[in-house]
N, C-alpha and C positions, 0 to 999 in steps of 0.2 A: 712396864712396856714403854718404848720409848718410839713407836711406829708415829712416823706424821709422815704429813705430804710436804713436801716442800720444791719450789722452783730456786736455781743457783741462776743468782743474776751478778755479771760484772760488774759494780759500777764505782766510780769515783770514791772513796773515802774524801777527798776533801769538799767534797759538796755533800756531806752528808750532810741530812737536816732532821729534828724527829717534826711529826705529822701531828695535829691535834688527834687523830684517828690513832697515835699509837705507831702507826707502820711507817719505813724505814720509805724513805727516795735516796735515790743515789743516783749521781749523774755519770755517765761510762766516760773516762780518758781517754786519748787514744794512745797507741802504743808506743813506750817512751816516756820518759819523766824530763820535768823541770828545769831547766838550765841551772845546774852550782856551779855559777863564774868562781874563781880563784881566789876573787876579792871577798868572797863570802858574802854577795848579797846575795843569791841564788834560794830558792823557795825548793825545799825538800818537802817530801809526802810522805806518810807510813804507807805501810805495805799491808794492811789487814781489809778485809770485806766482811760485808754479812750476808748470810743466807737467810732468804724473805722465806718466813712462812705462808702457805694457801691455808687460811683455816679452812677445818675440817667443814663445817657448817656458816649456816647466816648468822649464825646467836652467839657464835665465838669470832666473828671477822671483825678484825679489827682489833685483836686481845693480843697481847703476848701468853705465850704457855712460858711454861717451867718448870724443869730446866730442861729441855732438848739437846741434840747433840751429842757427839763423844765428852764420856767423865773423865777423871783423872785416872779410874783402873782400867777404861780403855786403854787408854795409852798405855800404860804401865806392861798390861799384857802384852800388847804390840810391840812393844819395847826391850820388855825383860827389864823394867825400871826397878830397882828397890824401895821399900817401903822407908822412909825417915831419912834419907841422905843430907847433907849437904850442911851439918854443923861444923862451926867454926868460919864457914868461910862466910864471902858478903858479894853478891850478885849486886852490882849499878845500873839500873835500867834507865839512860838516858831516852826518854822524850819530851814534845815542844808542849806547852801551855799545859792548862792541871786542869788535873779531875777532881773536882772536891772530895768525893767521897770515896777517892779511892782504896782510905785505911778502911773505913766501915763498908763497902764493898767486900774487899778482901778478907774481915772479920767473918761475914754471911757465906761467901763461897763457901769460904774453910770448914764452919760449920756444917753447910750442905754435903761436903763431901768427904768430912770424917778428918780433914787437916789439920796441923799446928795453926793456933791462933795468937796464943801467947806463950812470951821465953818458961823453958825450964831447965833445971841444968843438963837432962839429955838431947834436947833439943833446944836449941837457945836462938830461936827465932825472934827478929822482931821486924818491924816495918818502918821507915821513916822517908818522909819527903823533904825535898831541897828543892831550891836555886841553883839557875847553874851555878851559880858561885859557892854554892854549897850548903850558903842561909838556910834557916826554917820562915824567914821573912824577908821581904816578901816576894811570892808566889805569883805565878803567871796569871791571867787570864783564863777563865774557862773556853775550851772551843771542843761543841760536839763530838767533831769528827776525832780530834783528838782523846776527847776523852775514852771512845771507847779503846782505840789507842793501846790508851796507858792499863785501863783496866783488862784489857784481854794480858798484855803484856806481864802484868805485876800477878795477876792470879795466875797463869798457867808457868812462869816460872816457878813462883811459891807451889804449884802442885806435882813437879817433875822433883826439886830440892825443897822440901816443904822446913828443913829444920835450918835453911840457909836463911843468914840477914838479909833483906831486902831494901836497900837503897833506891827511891826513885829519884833521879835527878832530870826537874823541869825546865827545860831553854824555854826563855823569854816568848820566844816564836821558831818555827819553823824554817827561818831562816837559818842557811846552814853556817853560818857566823856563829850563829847563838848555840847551834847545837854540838859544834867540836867546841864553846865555851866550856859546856856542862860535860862533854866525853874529860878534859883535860882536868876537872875537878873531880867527877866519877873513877878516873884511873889510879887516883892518891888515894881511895877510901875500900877497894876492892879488889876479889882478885879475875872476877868477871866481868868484861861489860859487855853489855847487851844492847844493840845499837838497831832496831827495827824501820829503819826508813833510809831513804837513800835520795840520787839523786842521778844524773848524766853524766859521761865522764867527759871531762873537761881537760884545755890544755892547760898545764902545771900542776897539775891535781900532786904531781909526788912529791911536790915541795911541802904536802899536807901529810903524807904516810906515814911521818914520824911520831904525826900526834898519836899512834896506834902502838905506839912503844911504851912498857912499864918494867921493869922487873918483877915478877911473878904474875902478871896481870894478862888472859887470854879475851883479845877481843873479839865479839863475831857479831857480823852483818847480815841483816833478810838480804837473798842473790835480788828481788824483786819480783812482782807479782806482773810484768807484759809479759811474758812469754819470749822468750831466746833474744832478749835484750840486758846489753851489760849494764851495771848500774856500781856509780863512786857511793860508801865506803868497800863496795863489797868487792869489788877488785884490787882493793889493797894490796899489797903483798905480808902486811902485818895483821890480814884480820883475816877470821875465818868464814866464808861465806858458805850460807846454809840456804838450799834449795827448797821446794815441798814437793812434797808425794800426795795421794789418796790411795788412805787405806778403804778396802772395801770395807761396807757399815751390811748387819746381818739383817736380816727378813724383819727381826722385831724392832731393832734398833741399837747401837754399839754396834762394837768391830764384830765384822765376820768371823772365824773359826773353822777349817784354821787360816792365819794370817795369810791377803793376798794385798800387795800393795804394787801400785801402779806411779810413774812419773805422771805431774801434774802439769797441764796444759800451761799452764799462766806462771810457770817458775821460771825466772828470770837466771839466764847464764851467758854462755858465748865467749868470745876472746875480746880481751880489752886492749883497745887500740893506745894507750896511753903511759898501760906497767909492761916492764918487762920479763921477760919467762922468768920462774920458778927454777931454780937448776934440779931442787925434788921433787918438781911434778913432770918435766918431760919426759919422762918415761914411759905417764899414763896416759897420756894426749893422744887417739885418735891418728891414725892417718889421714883419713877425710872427716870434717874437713881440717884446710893446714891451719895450725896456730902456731906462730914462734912467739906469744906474748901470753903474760897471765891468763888463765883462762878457771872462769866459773860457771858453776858453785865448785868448792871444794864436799862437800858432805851433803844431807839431805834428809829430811823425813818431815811426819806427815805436817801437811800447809793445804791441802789442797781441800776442795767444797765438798766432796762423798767422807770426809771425816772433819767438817767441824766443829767446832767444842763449844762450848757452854761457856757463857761470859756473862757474868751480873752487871749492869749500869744499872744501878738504883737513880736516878735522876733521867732516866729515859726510857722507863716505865718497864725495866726489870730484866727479865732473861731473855736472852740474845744468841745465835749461833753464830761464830764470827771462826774464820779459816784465812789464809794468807801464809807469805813467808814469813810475816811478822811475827804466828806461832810458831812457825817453824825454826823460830831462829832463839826464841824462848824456852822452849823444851829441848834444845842443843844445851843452851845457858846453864840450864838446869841439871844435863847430862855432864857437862865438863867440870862444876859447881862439887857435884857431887864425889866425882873423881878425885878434885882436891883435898874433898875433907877428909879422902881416903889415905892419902898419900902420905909416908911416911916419914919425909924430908921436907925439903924444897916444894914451894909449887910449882904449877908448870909455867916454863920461860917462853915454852918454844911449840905452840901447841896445831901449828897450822905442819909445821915438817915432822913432828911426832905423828901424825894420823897419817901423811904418807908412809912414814914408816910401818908404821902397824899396816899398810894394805898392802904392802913388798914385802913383807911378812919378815923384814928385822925388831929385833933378834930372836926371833923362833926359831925353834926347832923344824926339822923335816918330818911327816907333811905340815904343813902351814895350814891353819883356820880360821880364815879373813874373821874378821870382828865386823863386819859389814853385811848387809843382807844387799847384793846385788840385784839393783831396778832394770830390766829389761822390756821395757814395754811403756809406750807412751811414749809423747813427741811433746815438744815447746816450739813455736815459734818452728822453723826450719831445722832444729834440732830434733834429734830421736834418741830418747834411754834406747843401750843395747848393752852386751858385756862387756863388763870392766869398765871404766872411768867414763863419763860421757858428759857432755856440755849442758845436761839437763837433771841430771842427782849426783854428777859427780862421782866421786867414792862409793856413793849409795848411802843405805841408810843406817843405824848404830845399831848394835844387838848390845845392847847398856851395859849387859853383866861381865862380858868377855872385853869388851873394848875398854869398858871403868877398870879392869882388872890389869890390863897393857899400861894405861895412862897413870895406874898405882905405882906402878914399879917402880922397884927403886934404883934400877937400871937409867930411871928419863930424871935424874936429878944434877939439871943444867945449872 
């Protein structure tokens, strides 16, 4: 039984701080992120939160429980995920400063929830940390906020592609210099990267859009957690920006049944003032309101506070509920990850104009069966999910089995 009480508060990831009491302060943002000037001194933020638990009683206040939150077979059901995916290939999860423990974290998840922990030859997992430059030495600075960060990031990837490598690459700092340092080291060693924090869009930002270029390598971005605010890498035109949802959580605790998911208040999208349209997305763009410029999220699932997930930070006194786009953009990772190892050529070159395609429903046959579970409900910001593409889940959300089985094809071998 996984029933608790809990309050969903907004506040800061970068002021988090842990409490001698155990419990989590966080300070709220206001809407909008950090100036990333051109020159790259600009301070980026991840995109993740946690949700404070009320304990039950006096004689538990102040404790962390565990493990609360959606498992990995939540998802999974909500998904249509398969069991073991994602061999062969190698996910890069760039973020700033390190987690120490975040192998021996990821070792206990796994355990807790029945994962690969070590390579075998049908699963040939393993886990390694870097430098942005690539080193095993030396490693950043620990910073809290960061760390849960990296550890929500590195386990809920590893539980979407459990049998995929896992590369984390640490920037220096949060400084967005440091962070396209380790994207451009991360792009050479994988065919995913995973990019969970963002920044403002800025002018010249596209003389940056190239770093988002690899052959065989799909990059994707959290849209951002203010609510119908655009945010740089995720308006890219070479990356895929991934929204969040809230799936409903059931009377006892896990997903409801059967599946009901909602757009989530605080998922960042809108039209970017800075890229220029998509020549295959104007088709799905809205009438009201007008955008003749890139417009996000491209895609979407679950990020939001009524489904989030279970995260170990063993150096901050253990299990943790933590939701954002930050997951949301790691359980994509995991989804696209997996699609590669399926694939029977090439990987995929081109993965942000492939998903529109799959939702124009080329090259299917008549009738057409979106590979999307369509969000109709819930607002961001001045935005509103409704049918078809919308500035708040985009595309909508994966049904993994049908859409992994599009992006297999040996039809997309660019």
């Amino acid at each position: 039984m996984r029933n608790r009480q809990w309050s969903d508060v907004f506040r800061g990831v970068a002021a988090i701080s842990l409490l001698a009491t155990n419990a989590w302060a966080q300070v709220h943002e206001p809407h909008g992120f950090p100036t990333v000037p051109p020159e790259g001194r600009g301070e980026t933020r991840p995109h993740s939160w946690i949700r404070e638990q009320i304990a039950p009683d006096a004689a538990k206040a102040n404790t962390v429980q565990s493990p609360g939150g959606f498992h990995p077979s939540d998802i999974a059901s909500a998904y249509g995920i398969a069991a073991g995916g994602g061999a062969g290939v190698t996910i890069a999860i760039v973020d700033a400063y390190d987690s120490p423990n975040a192998a021996a974290d990821l070792t206990t998840f796994s355990a807790q929830f029945g994962l690969a922990s070590t390579s075998t030859s049908a699963c040939p997992f393993t886990f390694t940390k870097v430098n942005e430059l690539g080193s095993a030495a030396p490693l950043p600075k620990r910073n809290t906020g960061w760390e849960v960060e990296i550890n929500l990031d590195t386990q809920w990837a590893h539980a979407v592609a459990p049998c995929a490598k896992i590369v984390l690459v640490e920037a220096a700092s949060s400084n967005s210099g440091d962070l396209l340092t380790a994207v451009n080291y991360a792009k050479t060693i994988a065919s995913v990267v995973s990019m969970s924090w963002g920044g403002s869009e800025f002018r010249g930002q596209t003389l940056y859009d190239s770093i988002f270029v690899h052959p065989g390598v799909t990059f994707l971005a959290s849209s951002g957690d203010a609510g119908g605010i655009v945010g740089w890498p995720a308006s890219s035109p070479n990356v895929v920006a991934v929204g969040g949802t809230n799936l409903a959580a059931g009377s006892t605790g896990g997903l409801a049944v059967p599946v009901s998911e909602t757009a989530w208040s605080g998922s960042g999208g809108g039209c970017s003032t800075q890229e220029a349209a998509l020549a295959f997305q104007k088709t799905f763009l809205p009438a009201t309101p007008v955008c003749k410029n890139r417009a996000v999220p491209d895609v979407a699932i679950s990020g939001g506070p009524t489904s989030a997930v279970s995260v170990l930070v063993s150096l901050q006194g253990g299990w943790y509920e933590v939701y954002g786009t930050s997951l949301a953009v790691q359980l994509y990772a995991g989804i696209i990850a997996n699609a590669d190892a399926n694939r029977t050529s090439s990987l995929l070159n081109s993965t942000l104009s492939d998903l529109y395609a799959d939702a124009a429903g080329a090259p299917h046959s008549t009738p057409y069966i979106s590979n999307f579970r369509d969000i109709t409900s819930g607002m961001a910001g001045t935005f509103a999910a409704g049918p078809g593409w919308d500035f708040v889940t985009g595309l909508g959300s994966p049904l993994a089995t049908s859409l992994g089985g599009y992006l297999d094809s040996a039809s997309l071998n660019h």
